[in-house]
VOPAGU-2260 file (C-alpha; in pm, 1 decimal, decimal comma):
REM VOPAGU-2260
SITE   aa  ch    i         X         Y         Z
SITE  UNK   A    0    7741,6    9281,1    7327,8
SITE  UNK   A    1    7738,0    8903,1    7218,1
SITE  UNK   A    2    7644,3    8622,3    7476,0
SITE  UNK   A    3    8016,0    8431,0    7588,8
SITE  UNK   A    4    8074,9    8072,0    7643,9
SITE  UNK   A    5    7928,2    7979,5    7964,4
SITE  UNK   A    6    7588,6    8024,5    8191,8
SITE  UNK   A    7    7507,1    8141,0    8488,1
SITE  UNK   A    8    7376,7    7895,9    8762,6
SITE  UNK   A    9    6996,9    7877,5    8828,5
SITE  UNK   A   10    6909,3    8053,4    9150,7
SITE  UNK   A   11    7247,3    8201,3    9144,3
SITE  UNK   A   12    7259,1    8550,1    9361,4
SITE  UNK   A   13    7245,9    8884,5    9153,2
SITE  UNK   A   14    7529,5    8974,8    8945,3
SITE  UNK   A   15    7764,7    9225,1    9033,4
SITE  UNK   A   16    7676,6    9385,7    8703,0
SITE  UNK   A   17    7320,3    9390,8    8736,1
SITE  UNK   A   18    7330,0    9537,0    9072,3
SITE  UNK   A   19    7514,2    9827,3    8914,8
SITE  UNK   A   20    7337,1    9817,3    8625,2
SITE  UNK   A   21    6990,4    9814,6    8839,6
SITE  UNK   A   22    7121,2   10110,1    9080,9
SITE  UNK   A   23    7221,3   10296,8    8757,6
SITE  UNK   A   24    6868,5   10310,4    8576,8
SITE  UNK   A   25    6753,4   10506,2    8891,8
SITE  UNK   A   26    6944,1   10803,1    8784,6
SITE  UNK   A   27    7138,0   10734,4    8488,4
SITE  UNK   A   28    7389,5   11067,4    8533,5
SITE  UNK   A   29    7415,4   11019,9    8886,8
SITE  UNK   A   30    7698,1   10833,7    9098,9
SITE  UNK   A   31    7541,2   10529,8    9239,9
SITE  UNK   A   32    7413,5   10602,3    9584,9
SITE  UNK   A   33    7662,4   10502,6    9835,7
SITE  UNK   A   34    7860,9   10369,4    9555,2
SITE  UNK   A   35    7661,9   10082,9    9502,2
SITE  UNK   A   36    7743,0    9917,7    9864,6
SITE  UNK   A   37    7651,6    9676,1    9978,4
SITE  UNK   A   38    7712,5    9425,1    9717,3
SITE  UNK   A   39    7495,8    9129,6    9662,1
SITE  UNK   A   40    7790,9    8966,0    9783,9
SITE  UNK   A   41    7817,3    9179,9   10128,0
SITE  UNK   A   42    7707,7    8896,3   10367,2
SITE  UNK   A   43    7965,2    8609,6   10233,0
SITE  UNK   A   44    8223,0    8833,3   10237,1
SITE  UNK   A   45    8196,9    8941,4   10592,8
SITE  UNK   A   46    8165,4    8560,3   10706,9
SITE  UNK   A   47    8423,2    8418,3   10428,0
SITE  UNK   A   48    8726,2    8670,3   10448,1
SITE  UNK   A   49    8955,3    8598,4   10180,3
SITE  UNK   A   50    9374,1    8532,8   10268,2
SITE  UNK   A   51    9536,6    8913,5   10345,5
SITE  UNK   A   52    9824,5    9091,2   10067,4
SITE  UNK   A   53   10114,7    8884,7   10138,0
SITE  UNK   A   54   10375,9    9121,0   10253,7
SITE  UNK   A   55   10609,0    9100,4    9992,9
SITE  UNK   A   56   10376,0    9352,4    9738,8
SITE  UNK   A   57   10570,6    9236,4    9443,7
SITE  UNK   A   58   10427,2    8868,0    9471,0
SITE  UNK   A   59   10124,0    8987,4    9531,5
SITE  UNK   A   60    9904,9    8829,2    9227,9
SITE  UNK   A   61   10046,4    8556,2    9153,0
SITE  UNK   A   62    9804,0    8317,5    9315,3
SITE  UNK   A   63    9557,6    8412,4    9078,9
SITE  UNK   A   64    9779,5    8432,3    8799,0
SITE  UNK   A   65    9890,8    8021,3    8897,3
SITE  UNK   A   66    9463,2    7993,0    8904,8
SITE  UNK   A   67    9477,5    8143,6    8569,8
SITE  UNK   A   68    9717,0    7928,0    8384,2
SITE  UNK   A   69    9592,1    7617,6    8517,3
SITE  UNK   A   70    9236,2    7706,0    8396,7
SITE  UNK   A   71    9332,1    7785,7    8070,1
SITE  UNK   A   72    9566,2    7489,2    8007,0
SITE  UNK   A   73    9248,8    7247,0    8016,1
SITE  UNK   A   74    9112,3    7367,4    7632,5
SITE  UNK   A   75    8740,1    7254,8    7772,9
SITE  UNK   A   76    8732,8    7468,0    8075,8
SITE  UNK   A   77    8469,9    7699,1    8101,8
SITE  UNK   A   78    8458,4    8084,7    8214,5
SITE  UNK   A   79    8180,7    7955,1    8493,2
SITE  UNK   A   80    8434,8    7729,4    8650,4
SITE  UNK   A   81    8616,1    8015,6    8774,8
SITE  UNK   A   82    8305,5    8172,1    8936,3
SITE  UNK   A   83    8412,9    8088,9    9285,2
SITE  UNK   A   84    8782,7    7970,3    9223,8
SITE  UNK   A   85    8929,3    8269,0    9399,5
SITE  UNK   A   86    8795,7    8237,0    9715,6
SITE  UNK   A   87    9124,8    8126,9    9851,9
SITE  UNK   A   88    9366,8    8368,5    9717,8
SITE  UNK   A   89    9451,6    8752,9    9727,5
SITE  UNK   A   90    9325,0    8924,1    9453,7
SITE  UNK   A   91    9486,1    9275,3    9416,6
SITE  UNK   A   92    9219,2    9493,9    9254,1
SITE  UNK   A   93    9452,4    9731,8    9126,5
SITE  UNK   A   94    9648,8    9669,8    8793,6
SITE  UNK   A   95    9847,9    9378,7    8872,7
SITE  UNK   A   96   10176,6    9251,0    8626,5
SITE  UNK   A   97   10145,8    8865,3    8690,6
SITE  UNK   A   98    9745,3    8843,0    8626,4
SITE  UNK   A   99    9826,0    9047,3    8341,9
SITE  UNK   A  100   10087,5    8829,5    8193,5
SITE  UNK   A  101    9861,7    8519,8    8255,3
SITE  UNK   A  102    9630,5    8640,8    8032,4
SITE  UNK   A  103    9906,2    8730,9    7767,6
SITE  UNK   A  104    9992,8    8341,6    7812,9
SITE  UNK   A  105    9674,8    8227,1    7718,1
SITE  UNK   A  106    9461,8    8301,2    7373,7
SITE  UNK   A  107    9387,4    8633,7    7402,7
SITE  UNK   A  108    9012,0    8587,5    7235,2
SITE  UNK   A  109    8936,1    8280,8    7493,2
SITE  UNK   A  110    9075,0    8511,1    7791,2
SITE  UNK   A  111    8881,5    8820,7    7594,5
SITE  UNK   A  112    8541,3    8588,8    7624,7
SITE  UNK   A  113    8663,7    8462,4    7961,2
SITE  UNK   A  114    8709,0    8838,6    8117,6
SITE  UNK   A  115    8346,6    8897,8    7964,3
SITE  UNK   A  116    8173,4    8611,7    8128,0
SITE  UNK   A  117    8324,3    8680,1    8510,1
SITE  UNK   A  118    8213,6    9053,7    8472,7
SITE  UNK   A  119    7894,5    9019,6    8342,1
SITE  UNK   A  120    7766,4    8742,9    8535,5
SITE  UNK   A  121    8012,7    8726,7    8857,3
SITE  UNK   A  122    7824,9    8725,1    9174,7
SITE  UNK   A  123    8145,4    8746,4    9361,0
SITE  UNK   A  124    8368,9    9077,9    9424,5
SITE  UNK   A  125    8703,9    8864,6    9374,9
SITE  UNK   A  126    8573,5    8637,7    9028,9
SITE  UNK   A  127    8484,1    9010,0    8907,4
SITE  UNK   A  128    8760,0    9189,5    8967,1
SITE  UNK   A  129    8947,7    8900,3    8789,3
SITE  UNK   A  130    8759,9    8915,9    8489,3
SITE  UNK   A  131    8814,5    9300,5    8484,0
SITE  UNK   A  132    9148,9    9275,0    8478,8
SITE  UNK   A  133    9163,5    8988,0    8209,7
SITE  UNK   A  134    8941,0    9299,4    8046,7
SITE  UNK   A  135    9213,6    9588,0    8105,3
SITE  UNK   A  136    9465,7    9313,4    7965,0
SITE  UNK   A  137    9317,1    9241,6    7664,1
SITE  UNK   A  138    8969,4    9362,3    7604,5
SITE  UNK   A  139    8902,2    9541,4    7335,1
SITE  UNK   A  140    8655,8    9905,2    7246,2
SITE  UNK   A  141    8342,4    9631,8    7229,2
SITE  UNK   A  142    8431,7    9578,7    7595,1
SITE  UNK   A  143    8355,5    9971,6    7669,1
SITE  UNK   A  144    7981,4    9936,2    7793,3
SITE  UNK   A  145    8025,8    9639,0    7987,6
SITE  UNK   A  146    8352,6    9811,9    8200,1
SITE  UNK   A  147    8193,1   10126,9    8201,9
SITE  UNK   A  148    7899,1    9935,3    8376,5
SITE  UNK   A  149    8125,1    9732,6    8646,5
SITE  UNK   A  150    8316,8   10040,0    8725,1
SITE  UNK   A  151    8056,1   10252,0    8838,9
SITE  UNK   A  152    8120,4   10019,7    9188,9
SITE  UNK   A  153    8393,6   10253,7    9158,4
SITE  UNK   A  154    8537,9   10207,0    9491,7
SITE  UNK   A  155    8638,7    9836,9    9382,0
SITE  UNK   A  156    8646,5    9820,8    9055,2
SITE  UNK   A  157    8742,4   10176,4    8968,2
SITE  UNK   A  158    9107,2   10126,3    8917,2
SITE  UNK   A  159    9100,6    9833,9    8696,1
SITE  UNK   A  160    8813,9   10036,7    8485,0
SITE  UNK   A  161    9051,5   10309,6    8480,5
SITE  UNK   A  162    9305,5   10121,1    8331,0
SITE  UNK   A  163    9140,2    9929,8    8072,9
SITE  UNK   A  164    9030,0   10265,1    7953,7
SITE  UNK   A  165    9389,4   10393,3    7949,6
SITE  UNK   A  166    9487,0   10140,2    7691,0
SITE  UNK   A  167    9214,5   10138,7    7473,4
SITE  UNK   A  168    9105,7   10391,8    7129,4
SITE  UNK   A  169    8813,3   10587,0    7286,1
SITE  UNK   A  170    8904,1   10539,4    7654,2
SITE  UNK   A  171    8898,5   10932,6    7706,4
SITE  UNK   A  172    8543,4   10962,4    7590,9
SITE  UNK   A  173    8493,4   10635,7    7795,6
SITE  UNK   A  174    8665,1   10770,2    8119,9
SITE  UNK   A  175    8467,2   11134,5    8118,8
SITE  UNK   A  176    8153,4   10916,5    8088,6
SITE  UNK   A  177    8246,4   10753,0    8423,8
SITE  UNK   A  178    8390,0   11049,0    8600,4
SITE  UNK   A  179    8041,8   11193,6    8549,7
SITE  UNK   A  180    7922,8   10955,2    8722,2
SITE  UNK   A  181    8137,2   10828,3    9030,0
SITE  UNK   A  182    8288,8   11015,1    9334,1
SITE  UNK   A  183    8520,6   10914,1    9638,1
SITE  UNK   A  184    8835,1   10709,5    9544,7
SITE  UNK   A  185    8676,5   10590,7    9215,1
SITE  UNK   A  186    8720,6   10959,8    9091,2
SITE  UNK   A  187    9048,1   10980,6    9175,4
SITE  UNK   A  188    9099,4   10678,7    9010,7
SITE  UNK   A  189    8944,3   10803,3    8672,0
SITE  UNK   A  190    9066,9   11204,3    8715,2
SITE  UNK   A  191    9425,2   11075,0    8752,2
SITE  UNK   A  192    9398,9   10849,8    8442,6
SITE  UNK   A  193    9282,9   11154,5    8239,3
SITE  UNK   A  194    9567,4   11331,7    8411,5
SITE  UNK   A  195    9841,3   11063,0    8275,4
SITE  UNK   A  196    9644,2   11081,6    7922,3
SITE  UNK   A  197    9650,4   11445,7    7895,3
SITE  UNK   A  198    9450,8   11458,7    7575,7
SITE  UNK   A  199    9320,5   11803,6    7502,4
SITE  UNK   A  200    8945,5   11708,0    7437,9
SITE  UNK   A  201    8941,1   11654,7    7820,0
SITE  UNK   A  202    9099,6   11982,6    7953,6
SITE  UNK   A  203    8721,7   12114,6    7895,3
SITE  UNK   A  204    8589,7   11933,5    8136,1
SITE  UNK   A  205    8904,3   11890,9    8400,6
SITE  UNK   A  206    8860,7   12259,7    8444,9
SITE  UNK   A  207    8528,9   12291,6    8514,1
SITE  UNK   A  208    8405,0   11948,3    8682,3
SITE  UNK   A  209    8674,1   11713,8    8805,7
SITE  UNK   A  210    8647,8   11830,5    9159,1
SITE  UNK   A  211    8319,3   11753,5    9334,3
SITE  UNK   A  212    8488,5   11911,0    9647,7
SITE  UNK   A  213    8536,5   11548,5    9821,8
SITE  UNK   A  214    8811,6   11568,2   10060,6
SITE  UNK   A  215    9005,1   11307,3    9801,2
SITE  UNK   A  216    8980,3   11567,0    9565,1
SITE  UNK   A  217    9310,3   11688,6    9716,7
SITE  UNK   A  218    9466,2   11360,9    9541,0
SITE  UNK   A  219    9473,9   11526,3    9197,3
SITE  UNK   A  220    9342,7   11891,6    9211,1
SITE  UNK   A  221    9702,2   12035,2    9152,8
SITE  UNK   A  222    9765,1   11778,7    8846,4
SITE  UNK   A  223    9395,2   11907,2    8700,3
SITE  UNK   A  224    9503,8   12253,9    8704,4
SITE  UNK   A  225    9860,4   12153,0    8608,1
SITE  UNK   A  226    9775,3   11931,2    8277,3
SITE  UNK   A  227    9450,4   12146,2    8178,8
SITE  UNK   A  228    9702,3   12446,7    8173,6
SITE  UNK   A  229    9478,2   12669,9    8364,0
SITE  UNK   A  230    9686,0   12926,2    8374,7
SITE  UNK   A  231    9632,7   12970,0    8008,3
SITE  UNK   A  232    9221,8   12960,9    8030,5
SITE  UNK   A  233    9190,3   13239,2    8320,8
SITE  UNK   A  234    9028,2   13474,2    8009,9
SITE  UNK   A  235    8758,3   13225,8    8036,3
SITE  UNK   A  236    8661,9   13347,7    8355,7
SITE  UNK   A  237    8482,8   13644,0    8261,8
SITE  UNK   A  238    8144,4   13456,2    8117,7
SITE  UNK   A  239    8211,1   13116,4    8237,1
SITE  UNK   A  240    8070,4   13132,7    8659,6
SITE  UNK   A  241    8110,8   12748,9    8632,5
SITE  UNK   A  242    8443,4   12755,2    8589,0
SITE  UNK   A  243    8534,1   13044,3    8816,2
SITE  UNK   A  244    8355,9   12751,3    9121,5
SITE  UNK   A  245    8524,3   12490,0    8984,5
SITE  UNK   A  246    8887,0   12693,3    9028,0
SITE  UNK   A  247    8741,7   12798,2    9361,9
SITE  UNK   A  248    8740,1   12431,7    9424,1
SITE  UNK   A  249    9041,8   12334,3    9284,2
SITE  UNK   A  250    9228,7   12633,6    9479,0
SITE  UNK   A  251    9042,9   12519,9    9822,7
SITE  UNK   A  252    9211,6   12159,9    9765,9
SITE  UNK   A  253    9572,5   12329,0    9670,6
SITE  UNK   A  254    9537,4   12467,3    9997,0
SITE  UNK   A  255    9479,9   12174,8   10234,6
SITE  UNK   A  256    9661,9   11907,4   10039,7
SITE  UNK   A  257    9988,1   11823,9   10208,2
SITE  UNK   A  258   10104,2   11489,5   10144,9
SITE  UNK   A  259    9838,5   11411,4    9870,9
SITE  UNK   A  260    9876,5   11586,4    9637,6
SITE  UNK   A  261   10031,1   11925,8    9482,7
SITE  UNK   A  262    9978,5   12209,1    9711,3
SITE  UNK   A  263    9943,1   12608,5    9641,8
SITE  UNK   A  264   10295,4   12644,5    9804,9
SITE  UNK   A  265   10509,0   12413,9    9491,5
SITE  UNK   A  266   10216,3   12585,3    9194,5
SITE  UNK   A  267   10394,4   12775,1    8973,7
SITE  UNK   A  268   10055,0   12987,0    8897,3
SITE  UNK   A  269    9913,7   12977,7    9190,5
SITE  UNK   A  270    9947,0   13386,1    9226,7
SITE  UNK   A  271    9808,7   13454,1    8866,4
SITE  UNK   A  272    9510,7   13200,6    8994,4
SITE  UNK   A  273    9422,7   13331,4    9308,4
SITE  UNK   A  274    9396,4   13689,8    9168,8
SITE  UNK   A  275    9154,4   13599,8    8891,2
SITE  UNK   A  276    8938,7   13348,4    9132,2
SITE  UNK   A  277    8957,8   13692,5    9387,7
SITE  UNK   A  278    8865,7   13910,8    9085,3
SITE  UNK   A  279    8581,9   13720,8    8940,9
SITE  UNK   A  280    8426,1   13541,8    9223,3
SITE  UNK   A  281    8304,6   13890,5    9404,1
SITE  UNK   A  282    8115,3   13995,2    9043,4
SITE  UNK   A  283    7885,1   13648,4    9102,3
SITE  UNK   A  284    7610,2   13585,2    9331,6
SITE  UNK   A  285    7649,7   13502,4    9676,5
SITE  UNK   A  286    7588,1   13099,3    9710,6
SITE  UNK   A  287    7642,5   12895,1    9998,4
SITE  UNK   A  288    7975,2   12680,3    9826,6
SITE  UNK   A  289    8134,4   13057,6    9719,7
SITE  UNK   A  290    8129,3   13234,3   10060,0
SITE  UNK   A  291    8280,2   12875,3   10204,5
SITE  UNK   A  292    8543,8   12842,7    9975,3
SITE  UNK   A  293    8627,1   13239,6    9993,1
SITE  UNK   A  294    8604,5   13175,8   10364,9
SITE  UNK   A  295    8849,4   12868,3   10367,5
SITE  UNK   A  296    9104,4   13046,6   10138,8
SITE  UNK   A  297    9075,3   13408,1   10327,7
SITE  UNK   A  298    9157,2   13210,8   10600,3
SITE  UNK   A  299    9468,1   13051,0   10491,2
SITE  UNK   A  300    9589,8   13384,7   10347,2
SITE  UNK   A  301    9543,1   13519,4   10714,3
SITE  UNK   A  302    9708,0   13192,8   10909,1
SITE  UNK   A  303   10004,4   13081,6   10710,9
SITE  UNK   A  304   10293,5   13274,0   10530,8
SITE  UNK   A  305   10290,4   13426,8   10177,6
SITE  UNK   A  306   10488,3   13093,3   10058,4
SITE  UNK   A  307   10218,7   12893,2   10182,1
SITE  UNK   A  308    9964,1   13002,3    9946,6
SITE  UNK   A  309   10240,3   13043,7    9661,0
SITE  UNK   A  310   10261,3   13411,8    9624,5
SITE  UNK   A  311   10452,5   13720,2    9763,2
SITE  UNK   A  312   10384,2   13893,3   10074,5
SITE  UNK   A  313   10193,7   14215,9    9863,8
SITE  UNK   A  314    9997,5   14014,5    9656,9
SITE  UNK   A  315    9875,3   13771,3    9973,3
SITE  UNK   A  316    9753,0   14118,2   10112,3
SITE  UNK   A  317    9567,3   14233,6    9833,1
SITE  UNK   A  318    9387,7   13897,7    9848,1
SITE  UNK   A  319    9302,6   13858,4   10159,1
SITE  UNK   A  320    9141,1   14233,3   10166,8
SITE  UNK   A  321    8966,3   14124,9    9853,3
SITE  UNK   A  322    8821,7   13795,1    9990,0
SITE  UNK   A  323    8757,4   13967,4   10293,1
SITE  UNK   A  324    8540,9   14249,5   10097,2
SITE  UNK   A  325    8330,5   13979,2    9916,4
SITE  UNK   A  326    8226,9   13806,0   10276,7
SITE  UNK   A  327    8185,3   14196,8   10481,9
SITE  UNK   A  328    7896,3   14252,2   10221,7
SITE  UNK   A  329    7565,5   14235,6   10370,4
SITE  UNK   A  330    7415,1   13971,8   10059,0
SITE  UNK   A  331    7679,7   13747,3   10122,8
SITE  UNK   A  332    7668,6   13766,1   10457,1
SITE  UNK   A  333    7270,2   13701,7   10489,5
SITE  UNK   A  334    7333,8   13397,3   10231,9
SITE  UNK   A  335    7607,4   13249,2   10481,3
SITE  UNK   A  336    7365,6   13278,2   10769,0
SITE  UNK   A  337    7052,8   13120,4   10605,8
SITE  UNK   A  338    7278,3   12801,6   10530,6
SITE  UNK   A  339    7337,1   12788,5   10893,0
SITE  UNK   A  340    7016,1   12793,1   10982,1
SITE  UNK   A  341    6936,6   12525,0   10745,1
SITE  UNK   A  342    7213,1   12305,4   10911,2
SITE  UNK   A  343    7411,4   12360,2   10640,8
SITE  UNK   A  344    7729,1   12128,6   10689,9
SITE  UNK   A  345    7987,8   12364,1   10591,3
SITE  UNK   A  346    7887,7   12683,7   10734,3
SITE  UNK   A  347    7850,6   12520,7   11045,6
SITE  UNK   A  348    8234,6   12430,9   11057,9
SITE  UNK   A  349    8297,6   12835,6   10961,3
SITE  UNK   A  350    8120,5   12908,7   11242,0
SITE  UNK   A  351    8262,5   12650,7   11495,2
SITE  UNK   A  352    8619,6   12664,1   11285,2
SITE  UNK   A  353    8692,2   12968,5   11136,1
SITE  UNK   A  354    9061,7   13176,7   11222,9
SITE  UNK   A  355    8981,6   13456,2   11498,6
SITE  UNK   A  356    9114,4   13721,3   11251,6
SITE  UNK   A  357    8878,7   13661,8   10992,0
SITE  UNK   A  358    8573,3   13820,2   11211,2
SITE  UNK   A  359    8287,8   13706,7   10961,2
SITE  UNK   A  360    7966,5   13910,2   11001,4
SITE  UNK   A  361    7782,5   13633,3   10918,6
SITE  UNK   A  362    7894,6   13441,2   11197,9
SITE  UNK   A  363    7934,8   13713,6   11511,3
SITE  UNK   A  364    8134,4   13545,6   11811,9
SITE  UNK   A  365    7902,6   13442,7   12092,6
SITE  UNK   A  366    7776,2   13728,3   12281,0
SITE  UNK   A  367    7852,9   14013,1   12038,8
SITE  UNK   A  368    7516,9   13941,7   11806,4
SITE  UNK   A  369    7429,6   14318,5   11969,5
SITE  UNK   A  370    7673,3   14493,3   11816,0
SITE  UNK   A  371    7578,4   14353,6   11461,2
């Protein structure tokens, strides 16, 4: 990428960009550790809070948006003039209409160049997310690297990165390079724009590696399996044991999703599903995530009605004595107790959290290890 107008300041704190560029060398295909926070920026932001959303959402932007315009009427302003200009106003750091038609006021290649110079050498949250947006305005596929860079701080600049990717020829291949590599709410952020692109050359990798089983998965697990048609690509299940965890995954969110996101009970295939997951899950090795999410789902099948889970009463009986099979077996069983004695997060909520009717070997209730 070409240099744009303007420098930064001598002495100047780290960049935003180079912070997540730095963290991002470590381990190029990794989500930044703790998503990249704290920020350079961390310490002025805790003593400097900025003005709250004004409680009218719809006029939310516009303080930045009157910044904007009066930066960009003065022909000789420069981008680094606007480094701390936003100190004193909201900045939404979600897609925003009013900073968006600012920047269709102005000259699109001076805002272009503008949106450039606050992202790549902003050394405050509020000037960046700014220039990001000016980016997912009217930035162009040079701009790629650079957002893809920024938006690995995924938990702020995420949605803006999303967006810009949305709108632009080779965002897909630009958005599955991200979701590689970010987790928490920026993932949702960049699964959900894949969702809403729906372009077959992603369905590959929706079905197999959206979900990283965060809890926010539960925001878009049902649109993954709904827009990657997953229905149709059960066959695939039979020499694929990535996908069959990745269902598992998807399934486990269906299941616990209420008021995120669609749930098992309002799938249309979430019968068909289940029976394949139950059918091809027991022919795999035991592993610590498999005998959870078998757990989790057994579970549900035993707790809540046959609606619950999206199926009828005969096939949430067959499952749940098939799930149940897979967990009685004594490999399973040992792998299961060997993560607990490892500390292993999620066994150690089976064992403290599991339903009363599922009576896992692996996890005997307390005083009844001499019968095992």
């Amino acid at each position: 990428m070409s240099e744009t107008t303007g420098t930064g300041l001598p002495g100047s704190p780290t960049s935003l960009f180079d912070h997540a560029l730095q963290l991002h060398q470590l381990a190029p295909g990794k989500p930044l550790p703790r998503d990249g926070e704290p920020y350079p920026d961390d310490e002025l932001h805790r003593r400097r809070r900025g003005p709250k959303a004004p409680e009218d959402r719809h006029s939310a932007g516009k303080d930045v948006a009157l910044v904007l315009d009066t930066h960009f009427a003065r022909a000789s302003a420069l981008p680094s003039e606007l480094a701390d200009a936003f100190h004193d106003v909201h900045v939404p750091f979600h897609q925003n209409r009013h900073i968006a038609a600012a920047a269709e006021r102005a000259g699109r290649e001076r805002v272009r160049q503008t949106g450039r110079w606050l992202v790549r050498y902003g050394t405050d949250r509020c000037a960046v997310t700014v220039g990001l947006a000016l980016l997912a305005a009217v930035g162009t596929a040079d701009d790629i690297p650079l957002i893809q860079t920024i938006g690995l701080l995924s938990n702020r600049f995420g949605p803006l990165a999303a967006h810009a990717f949305e709108r632009q020829a080779g965002g897909v291949e630009a958005l599955l390079w991200l979701a590689e590599r970010v987790t928490g709410w920026g993932r949702v952020y960049v699964v959900e724009a894949l969702c809403r692109l729906d372009d077959p050359t992603a369905r590959p990798w929706l079905l197999r590696r959206s979900c990283d089983g965060d809890f926010l998965n539960g925001y878009f697990a049902g649109n993954v399996a709904t827009v990657a048609k997953l229905h149709e690509a059960l066959a695939d299940l039979d020499t694929d044991s990535e996908m069959v965890d990745h269902v598992g995954r998807l399934l486990h969110q269906m299941s616990d999703c209420g008021g995120m996101g669609l749930t098992l009970a309002h799938y249309p295939h979430s019968g068909a599903v289940l029976e394949a997951h139950a059918r091809h899950v027991g022919l795999l090795s035991p592993t610590g995530e498999r005998y959870f999410t078998i757990a989790v789902l057994a579970q549900h099948l035993i707790t809540e009605p046959p609606g619950a889970a999206g199926c009828t009463a005969a096939q949430q009986e067959a499952l749940r004595a098939t799930y149940l099979e897979v967990l009685d077996r004594e490999e399973w069983t040992q792998a299961a107790r060997a993560g607990l004695a490892r500390d292993n997060n999620r066994m150690q909520w089976l064992a403290d959290h599991r339903a009363p009717q599922l009576r896992l070997r692996a996890f005997p209730d307390r005083g009844s290890d001499a019968e095992e």
